[in-house]
C-alpha positions as CSV (number, residue, x, y, z in Angstrom):
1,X,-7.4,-20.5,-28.2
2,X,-3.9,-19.0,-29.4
3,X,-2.1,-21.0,-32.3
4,X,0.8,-20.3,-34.0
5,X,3.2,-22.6,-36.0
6,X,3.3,-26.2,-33.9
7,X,2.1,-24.0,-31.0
8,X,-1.0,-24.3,-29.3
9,X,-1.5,-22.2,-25.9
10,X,-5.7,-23.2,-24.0
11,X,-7.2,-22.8,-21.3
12,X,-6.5,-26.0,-18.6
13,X,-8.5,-29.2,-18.5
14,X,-8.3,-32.2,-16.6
15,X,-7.6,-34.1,-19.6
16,X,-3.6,-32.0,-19.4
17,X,-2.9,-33.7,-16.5
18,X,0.0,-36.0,-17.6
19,X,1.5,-33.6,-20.0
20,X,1.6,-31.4,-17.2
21,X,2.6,-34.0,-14.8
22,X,5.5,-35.0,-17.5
23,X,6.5,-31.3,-18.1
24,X,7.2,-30.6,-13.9
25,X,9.3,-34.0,-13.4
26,X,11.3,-33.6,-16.5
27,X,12.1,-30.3,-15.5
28,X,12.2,-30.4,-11.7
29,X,15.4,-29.1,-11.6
30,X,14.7,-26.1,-12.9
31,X,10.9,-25.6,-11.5
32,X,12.2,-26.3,-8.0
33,X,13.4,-22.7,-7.2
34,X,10.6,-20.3,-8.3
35,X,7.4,-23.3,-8.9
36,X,7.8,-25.1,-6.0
37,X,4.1,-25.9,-5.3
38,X,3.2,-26.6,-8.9
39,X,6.0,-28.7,-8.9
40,X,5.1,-30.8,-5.3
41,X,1.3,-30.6,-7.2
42,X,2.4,-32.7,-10.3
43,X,5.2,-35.2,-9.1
44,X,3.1,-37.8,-9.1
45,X,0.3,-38.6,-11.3
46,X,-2.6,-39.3,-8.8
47,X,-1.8,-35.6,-7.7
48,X,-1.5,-34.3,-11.0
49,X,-5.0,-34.9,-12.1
50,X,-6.1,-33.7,-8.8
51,X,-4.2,-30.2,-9.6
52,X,-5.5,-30.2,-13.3
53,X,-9.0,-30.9,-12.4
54,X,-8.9,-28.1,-9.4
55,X,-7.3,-25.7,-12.0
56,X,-9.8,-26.5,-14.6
57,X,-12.6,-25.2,-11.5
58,X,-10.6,-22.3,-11.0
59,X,-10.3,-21.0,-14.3
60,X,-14.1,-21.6,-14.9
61,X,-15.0,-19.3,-11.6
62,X,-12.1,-16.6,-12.9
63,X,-10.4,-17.5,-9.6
64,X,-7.4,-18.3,-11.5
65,X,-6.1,-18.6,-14.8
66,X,-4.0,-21.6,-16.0
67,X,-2.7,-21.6,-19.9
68,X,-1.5,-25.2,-20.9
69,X,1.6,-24.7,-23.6
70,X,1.9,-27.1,-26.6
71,X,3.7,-28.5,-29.0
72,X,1.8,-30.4,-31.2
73,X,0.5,-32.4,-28.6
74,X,3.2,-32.2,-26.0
75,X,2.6,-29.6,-23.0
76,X,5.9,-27.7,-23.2
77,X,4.7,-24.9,-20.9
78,X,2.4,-23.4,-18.1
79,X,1.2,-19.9,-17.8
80,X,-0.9,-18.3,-15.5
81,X,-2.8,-15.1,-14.6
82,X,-3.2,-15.4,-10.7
83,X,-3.1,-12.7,-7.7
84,X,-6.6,-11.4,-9.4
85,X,-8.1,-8.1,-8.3
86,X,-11.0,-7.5,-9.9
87,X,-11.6,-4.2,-8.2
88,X,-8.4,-2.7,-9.4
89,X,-8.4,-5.3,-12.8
90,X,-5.3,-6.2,-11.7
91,X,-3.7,-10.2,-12.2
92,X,0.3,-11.2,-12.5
93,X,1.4,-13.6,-15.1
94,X,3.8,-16.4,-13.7
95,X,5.1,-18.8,-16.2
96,X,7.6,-21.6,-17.2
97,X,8.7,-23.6,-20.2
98,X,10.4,-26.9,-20.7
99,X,14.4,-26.9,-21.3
100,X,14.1,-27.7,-24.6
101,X,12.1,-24.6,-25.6
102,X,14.6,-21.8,-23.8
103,X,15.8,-19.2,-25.9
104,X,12.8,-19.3,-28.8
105,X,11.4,-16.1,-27.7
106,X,8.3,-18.5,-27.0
107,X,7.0,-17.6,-24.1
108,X,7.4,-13.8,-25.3
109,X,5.3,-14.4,-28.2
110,X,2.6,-16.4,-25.7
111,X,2.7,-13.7,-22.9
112,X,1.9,-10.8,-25.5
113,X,-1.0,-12.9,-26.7
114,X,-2.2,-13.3,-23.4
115,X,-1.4,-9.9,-22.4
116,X,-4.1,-8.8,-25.3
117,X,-6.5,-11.3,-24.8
118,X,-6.7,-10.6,-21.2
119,X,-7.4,-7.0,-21.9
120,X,-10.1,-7.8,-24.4
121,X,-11.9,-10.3,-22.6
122,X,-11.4,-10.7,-18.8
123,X,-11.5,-6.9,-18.1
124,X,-8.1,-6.7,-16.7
125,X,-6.2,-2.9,-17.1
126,X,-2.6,-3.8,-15.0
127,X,-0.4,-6.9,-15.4
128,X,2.6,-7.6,-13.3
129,X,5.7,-9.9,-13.4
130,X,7.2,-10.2,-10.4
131,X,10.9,-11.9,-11.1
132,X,14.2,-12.6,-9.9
133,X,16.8,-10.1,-11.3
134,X,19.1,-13.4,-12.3
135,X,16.1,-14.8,-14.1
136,X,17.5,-13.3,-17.3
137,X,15.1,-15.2,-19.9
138,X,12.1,-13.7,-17.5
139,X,13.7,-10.1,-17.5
140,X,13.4,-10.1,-21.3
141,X,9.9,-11.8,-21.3
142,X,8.9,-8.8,-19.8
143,X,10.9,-6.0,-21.1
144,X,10.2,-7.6,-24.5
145,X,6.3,-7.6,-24.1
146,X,6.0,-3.8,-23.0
147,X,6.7,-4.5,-19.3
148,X,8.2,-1.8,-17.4
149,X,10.6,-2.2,-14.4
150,X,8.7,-0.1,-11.3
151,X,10.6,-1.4,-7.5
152,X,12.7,-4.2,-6.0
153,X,10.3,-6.2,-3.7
154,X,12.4,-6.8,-0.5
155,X,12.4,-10.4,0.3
156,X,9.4,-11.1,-1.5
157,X,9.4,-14.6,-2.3
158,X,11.3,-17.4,-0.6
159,X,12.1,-20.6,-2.7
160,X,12.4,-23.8,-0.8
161,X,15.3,-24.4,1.5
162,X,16.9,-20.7,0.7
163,X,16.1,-17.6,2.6
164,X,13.4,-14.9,1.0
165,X,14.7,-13.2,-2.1
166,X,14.2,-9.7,-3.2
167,X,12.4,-9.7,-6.7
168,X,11.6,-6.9,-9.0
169,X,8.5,-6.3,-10.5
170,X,7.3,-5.2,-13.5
171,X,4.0,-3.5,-14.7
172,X,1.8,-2.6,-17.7
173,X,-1.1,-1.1,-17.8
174,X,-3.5,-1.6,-20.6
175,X,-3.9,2.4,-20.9
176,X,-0.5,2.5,-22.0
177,X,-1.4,0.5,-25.3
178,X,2.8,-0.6,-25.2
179,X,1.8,-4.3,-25.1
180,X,3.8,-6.1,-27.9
181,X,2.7,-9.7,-29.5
C-alpha cells in the first residue's frame, strides 16, 4: 500500500501474526505503558494469530484500522486508525515502532501517508493523537505531520499498575490542507 526505501506500511492480515507477535515481546518493555492490550494480545503466539486474524475482520468492516510496518520483511511497527466516527469523519491514529527504528523520523513519514490516504479514501475530515506530554518522539510525530496541540485530557488514560494520566491531544482537520508527508 505505502512503500518507501526498505519500507513497506499494509493493511493487517492474519498471515503478520508472528511478526507482530515478535515486534510486542521484543519490545515489551516499552509497549507496556501506553499498548497494554496489544501487548497482552500478542505475547503468545496462539493469541497473536487470534488478534491478527480479528484485526484483519475489523479492518475489512471499517471498524478498525490496523497498518503492519515493515522492513523488508520484518514487522518493525503498528499503526492504527481506531475511535471511528463516521458521523463526524472522525478516527485517532495510535502507533508504535520497534527500538531499533526510534529517532528515523519513520513513523512521521508513515503517519503523513496515512494521514492523506485516509482523507482520500475512507472519508475521514479530523484526526487526533492523543499522547503523553513525556512521550517526546510522539509529540514530534504530530507536530511534525501538521498536528496541532488543542487541551490536556485530565486523567484520560491509565497504563497498567499506575494511576490515570493526563494526556494531550492533538488535531487536524483535513479542511486545513496542513498535513505534511
Amino acid at each position: 500500500m505505502i512503500q518507501f526505501n526498505q519500507y513497506s506500511v499494509s493493511k493487517v492480515s492474519k498471515e503478520d501474526a508472528l511478526g507482530i507477535h515478535l515486534l510486542m515481546t521484543n519490545n515489551s518493555d516499552r509497549f507496556i505503558r501506553f499498548f497494554p492490550k496489544t501487548l497482552e494480545a500478542n505475547t503468545i503466539l496462539d493469541t497473536a494469530k487470534e488478534f491478527a486474524a480479528k484485526k484483519e475482520i475489523e479492518f475489512n468492516s471499517k471498524e478498525e484500522f490496523l497498518f503492519v510496518v515493515k522492513e523488508k520483511h520484518t514487522c518493525i511497527g503498528l499503526v492504527y486508525i481506531k475511535e471511528l466516527d463516521w458521523k463526524k469523519k472522525q478516527g485517532e491514529f495510535a502507533y508504535c515502532l520497534d527500538k531499533e527504528h526510534n529517532g528515523k523520523d519513520l513513523m512521521t513519514k508513515i503517519v503523513g501517508s496515512l494521514t492523506k490516504y485516509a482523507f482520500k479514501n475512507l472519508g475521514l475530515e479530523v484526526f487526533q493523537i492523543i499522547v503523553h506530554k513525556d512521550n517526546l518522539a510522539s509529540v514530534k510525530v504530530a507536530e511534525n505531520t501538521g498536528f496541532k496541540w488543542q487541551t490536556t485530557l485530565p486523567k484520560k488514560f491509565a497504563p497498567p499498575n499506575e494511576p490515570p494520566l493526563d494526556m494531550e491531544l492533538y488535531e487536524l482537520e483535513k479542511s486545513n490542507d496542513n498535513y505534511h508527508v
